[in-house]
DSSP file (Angstrom, degrees, kcal/mol; ACC not computed):
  #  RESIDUE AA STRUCTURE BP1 BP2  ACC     N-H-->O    O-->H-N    N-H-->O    O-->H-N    TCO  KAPPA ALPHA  PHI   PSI    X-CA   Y-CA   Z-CA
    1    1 A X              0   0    0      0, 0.0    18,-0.0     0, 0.0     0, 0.0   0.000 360.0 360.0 360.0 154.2  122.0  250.7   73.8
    2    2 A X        +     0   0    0     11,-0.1     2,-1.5     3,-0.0     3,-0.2   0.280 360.0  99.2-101.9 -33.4  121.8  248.1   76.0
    3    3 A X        +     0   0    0      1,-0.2    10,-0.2    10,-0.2     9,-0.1  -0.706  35.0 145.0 -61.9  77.1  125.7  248.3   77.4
    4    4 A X        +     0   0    0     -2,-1.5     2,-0.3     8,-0.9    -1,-0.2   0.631  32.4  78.4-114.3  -7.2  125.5  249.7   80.0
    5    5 A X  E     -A   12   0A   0      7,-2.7     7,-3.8    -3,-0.2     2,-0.5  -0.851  66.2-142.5-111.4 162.2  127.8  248.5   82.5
    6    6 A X  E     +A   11   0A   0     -2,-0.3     5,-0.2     5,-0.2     2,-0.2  -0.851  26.3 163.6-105.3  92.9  131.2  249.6   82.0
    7    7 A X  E >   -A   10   0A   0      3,-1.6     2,-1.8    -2,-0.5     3,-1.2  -0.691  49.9 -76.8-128.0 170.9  134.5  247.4   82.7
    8    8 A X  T 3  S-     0   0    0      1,-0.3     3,-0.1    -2,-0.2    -1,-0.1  -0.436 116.4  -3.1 -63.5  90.3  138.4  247.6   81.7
    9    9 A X  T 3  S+     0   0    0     -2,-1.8     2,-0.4     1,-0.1    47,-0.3   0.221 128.5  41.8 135.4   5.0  138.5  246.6   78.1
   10   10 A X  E <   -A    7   0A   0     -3,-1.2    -3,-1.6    42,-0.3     2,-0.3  -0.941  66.0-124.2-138.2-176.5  134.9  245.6   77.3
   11   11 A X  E     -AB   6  51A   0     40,-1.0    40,-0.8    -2,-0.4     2,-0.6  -0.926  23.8-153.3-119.1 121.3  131.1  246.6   77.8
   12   12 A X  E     -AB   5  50A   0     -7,-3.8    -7,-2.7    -2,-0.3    -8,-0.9  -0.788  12.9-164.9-129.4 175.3  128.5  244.6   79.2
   13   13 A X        +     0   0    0     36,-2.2    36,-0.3    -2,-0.6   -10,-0.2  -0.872  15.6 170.2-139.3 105.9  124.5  244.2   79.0
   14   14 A X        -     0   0    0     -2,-0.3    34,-0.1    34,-0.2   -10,-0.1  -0.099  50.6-101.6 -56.6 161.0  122.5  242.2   81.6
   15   15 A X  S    S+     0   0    0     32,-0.4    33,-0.1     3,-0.2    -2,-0.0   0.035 124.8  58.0-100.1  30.0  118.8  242.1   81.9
   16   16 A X  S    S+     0   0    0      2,-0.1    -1,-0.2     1,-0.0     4,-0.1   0.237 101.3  58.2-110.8 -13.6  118.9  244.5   84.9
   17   17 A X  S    S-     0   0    0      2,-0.1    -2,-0.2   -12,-0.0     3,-0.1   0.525 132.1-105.2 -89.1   8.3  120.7  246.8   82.2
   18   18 A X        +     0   0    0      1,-0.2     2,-0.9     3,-0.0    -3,-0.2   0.951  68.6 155.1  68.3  68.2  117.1  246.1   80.2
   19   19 A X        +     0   0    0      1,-0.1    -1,-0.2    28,-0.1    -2,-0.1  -0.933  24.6 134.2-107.3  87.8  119.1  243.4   77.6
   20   20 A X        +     0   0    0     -2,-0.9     4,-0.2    -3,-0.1     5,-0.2   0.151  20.3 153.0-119.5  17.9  115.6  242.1   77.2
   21   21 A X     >  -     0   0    0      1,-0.1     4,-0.8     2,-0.1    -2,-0.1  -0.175  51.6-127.4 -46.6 162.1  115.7  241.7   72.9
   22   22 A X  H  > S+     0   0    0      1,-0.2     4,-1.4     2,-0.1    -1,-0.1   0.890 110.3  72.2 -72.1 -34.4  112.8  238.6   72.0
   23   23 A X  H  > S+     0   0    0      2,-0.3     4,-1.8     1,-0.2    -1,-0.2   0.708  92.0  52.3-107.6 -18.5  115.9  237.1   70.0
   24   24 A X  H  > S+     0   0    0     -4,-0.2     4,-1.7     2,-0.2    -1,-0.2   0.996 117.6  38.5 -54.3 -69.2  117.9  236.0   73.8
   25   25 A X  H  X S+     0   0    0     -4,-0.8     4,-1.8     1,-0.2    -2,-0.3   0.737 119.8  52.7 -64.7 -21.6  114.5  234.1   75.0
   26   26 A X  H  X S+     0   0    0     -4,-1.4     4,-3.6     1,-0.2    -1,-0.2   0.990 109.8  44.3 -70.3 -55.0  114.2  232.9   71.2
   27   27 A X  H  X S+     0   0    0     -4,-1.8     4,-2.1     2,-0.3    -2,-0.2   0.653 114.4  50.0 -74.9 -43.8  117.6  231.5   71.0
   28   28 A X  H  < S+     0   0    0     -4,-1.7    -1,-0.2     2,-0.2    -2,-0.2   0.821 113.5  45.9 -89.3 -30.5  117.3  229.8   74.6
   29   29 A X  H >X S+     0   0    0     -4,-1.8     3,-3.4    -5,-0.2     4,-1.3   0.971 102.0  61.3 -72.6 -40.3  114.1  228.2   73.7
   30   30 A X  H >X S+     0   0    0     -4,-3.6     4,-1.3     1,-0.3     3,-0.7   0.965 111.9  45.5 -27.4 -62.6  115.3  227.1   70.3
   31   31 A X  H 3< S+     0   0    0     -4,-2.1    -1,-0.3     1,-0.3    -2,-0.1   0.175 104.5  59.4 -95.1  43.9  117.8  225.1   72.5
   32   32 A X  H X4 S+     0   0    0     -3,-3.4     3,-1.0     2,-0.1    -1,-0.3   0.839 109.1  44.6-105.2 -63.0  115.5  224.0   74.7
   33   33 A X  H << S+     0   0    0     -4,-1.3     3,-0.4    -3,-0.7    -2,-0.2   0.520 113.9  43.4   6.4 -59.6  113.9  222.4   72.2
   34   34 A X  T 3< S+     0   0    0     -4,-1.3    -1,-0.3     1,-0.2    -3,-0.1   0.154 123.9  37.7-118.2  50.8  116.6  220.8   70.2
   35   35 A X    <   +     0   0    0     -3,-1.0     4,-0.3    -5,-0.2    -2,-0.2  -0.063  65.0 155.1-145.6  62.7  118.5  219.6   73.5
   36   36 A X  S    S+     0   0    0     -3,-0.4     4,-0.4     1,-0.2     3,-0.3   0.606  70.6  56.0 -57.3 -23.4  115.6  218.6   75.7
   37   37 A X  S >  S+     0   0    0      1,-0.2     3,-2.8     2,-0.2    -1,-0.2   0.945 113.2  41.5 -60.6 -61.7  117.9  216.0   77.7
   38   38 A X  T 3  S+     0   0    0      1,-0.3    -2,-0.2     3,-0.0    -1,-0.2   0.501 118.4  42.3 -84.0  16.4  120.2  218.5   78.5
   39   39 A X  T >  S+     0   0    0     -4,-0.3     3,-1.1    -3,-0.3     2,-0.4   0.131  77.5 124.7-129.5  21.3  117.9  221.4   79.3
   40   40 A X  T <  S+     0   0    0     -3,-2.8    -3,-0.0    -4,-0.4    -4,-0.0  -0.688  84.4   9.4 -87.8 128.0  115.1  219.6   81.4
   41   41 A X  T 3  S+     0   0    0     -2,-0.4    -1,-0.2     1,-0.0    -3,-0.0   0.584 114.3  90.7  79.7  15.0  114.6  221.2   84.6
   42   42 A X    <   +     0   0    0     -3,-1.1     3,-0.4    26,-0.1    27,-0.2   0.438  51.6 177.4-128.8  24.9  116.7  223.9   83.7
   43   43 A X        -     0   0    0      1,-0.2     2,-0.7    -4,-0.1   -14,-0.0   0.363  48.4 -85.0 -25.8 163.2  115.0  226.9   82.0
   44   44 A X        +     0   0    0      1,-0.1    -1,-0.2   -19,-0.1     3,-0.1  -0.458  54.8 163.8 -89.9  96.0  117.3  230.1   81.1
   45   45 A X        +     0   0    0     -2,-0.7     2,-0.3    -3,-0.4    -1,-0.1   0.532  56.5  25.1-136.2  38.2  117.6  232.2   84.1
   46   46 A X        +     0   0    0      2,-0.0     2,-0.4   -32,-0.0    -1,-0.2  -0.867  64.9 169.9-158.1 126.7  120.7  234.8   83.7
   47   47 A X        +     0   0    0     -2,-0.3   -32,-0.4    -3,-0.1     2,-0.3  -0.971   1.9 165.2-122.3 163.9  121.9  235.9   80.4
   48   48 A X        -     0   0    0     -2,-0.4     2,-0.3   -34,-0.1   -34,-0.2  -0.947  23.1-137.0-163.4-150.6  124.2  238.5   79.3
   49   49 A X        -     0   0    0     -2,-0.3   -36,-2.2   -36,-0.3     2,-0.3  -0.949  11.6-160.7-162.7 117.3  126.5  239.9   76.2
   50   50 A X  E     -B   12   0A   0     -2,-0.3     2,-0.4   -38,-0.2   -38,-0.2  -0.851   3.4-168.6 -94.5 151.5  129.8  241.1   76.4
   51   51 A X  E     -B   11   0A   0    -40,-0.8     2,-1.1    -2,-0.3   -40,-1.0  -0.857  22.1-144.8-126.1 103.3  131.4  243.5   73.5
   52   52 A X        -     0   0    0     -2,-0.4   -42,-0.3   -42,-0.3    -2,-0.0  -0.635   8.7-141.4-103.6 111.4  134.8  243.8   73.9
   53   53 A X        -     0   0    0     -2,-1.1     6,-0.2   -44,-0.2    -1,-0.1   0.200  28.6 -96.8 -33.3 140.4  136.9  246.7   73.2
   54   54 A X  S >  S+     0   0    0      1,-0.2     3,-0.9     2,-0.1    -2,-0.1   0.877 121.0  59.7 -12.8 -64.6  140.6  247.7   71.7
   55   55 A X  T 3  S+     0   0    0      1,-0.3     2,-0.6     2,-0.1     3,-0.3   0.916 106.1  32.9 -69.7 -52.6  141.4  247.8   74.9
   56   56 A X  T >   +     0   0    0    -47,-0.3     3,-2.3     1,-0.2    -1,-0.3  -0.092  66.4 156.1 -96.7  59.2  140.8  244.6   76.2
   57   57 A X  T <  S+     0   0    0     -3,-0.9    -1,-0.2    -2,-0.6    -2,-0.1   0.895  70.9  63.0 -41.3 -31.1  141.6  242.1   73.2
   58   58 A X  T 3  S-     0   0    0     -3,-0.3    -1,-0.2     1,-0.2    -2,-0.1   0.559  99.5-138.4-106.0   4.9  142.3  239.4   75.2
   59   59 A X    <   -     0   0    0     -3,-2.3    -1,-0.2    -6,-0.2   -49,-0.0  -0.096  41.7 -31.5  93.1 173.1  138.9  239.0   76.8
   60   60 A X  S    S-     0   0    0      1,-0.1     3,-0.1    -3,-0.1   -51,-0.0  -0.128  74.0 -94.9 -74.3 178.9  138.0  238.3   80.3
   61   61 A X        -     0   0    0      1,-0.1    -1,-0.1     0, 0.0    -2,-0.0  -0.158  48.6 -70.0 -69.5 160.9  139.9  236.4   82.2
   62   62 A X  S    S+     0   0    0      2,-0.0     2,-0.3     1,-0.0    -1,-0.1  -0.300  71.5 145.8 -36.6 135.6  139.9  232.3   83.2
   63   63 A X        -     0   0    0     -3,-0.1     2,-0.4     2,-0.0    -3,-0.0  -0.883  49.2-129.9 177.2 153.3  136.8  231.8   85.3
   64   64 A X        -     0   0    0     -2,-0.3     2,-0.4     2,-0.0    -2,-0.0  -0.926  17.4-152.6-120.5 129.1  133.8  229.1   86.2
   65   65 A X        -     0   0    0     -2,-0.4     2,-0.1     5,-0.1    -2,-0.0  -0.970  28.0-122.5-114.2 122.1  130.0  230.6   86.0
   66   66 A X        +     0   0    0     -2,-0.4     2,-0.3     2,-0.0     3,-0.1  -0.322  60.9 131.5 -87.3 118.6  127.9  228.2   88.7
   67   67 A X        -     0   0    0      1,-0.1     3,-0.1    -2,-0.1     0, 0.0  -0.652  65.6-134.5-136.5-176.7  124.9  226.7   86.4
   68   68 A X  S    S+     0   0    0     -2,-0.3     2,-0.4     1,-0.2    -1,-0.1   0.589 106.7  30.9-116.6 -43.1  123.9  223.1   86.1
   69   69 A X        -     0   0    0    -27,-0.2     2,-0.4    -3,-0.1    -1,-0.2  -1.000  69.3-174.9 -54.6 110.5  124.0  224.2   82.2
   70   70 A X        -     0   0    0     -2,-0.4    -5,-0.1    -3,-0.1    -3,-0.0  -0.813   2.6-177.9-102.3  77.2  126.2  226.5   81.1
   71   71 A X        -     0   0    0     -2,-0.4     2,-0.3     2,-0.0    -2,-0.0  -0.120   6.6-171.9 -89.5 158.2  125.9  227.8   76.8
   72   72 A X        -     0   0    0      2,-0.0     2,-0.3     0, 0.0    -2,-0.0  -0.814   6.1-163.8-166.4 142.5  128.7  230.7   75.4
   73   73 A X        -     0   0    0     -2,-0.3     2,-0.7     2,-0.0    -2,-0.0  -0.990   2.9-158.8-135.9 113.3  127.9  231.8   72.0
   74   74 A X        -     0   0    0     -2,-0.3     2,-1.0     1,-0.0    -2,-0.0  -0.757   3.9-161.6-115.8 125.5  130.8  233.4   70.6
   75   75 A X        +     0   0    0     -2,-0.7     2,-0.1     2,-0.0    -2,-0.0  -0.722  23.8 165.1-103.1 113.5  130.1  236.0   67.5
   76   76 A X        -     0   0    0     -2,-1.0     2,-0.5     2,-0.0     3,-0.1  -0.260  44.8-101.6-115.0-155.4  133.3  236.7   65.5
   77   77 A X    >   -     0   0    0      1,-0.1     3,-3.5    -2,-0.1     4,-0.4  -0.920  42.2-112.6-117.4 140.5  134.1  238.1   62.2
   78   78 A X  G >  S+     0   0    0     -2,-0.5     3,-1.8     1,-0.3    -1,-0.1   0.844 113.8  65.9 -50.7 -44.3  134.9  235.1   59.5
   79   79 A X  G 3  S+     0   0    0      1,-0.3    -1,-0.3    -3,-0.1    -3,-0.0   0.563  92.1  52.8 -39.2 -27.7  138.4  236.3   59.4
   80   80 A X  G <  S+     0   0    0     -3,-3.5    -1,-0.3     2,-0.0    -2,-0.2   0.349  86.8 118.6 -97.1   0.0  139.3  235.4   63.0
   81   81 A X    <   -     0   0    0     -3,-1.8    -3,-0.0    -4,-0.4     0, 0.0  -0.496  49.1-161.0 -70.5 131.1  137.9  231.5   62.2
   82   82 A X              0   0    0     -2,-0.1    -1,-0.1     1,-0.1    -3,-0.0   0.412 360.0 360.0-103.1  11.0  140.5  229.3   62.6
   83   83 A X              0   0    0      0, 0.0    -1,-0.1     0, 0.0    -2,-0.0   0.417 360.0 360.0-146.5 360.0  139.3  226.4   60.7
């Protein structure tokens, strides 16, 4: 697995934890591709994946991550859609 670092109430996977799957760099070129304004001069260089535990429902905390583009891709279960 890929989760390897460990924190209070979820798991997370970096690409110093080897989170290297093709489908990250697919996924950031796609939207390179279909938002070339807002991704010129700015190629994908940090990703990562959280999975979050029982323990921590309520997710990480408030917080600004320093880009000049910044993407969050959130994968829920259809049940938790609120619209």
């Amino acid at each position: 697995t890929c989760f390897s670092t460990v924190r209070r109430g979820y798991l997370g996977a970096f690409p110093a934890d080897g989170n290297v799957h093709p489908l990250v760099m697919s996924t950031a070129l796609a939207l390179e591709r279909h938002m070339p304004k807002t991704f010129a001069g700015h190629p994908l260089g940090l990703w990562w994946l959280f999975k979050y535990t029982e323990a921590g429902p309520s997710g990480i905390g408030i917080h600004a991550d320093a880009a000049a583009v910044n993407v969050n891709i959130w994968l829920t279960p259809d049940e938790a859609r609120r619209a």
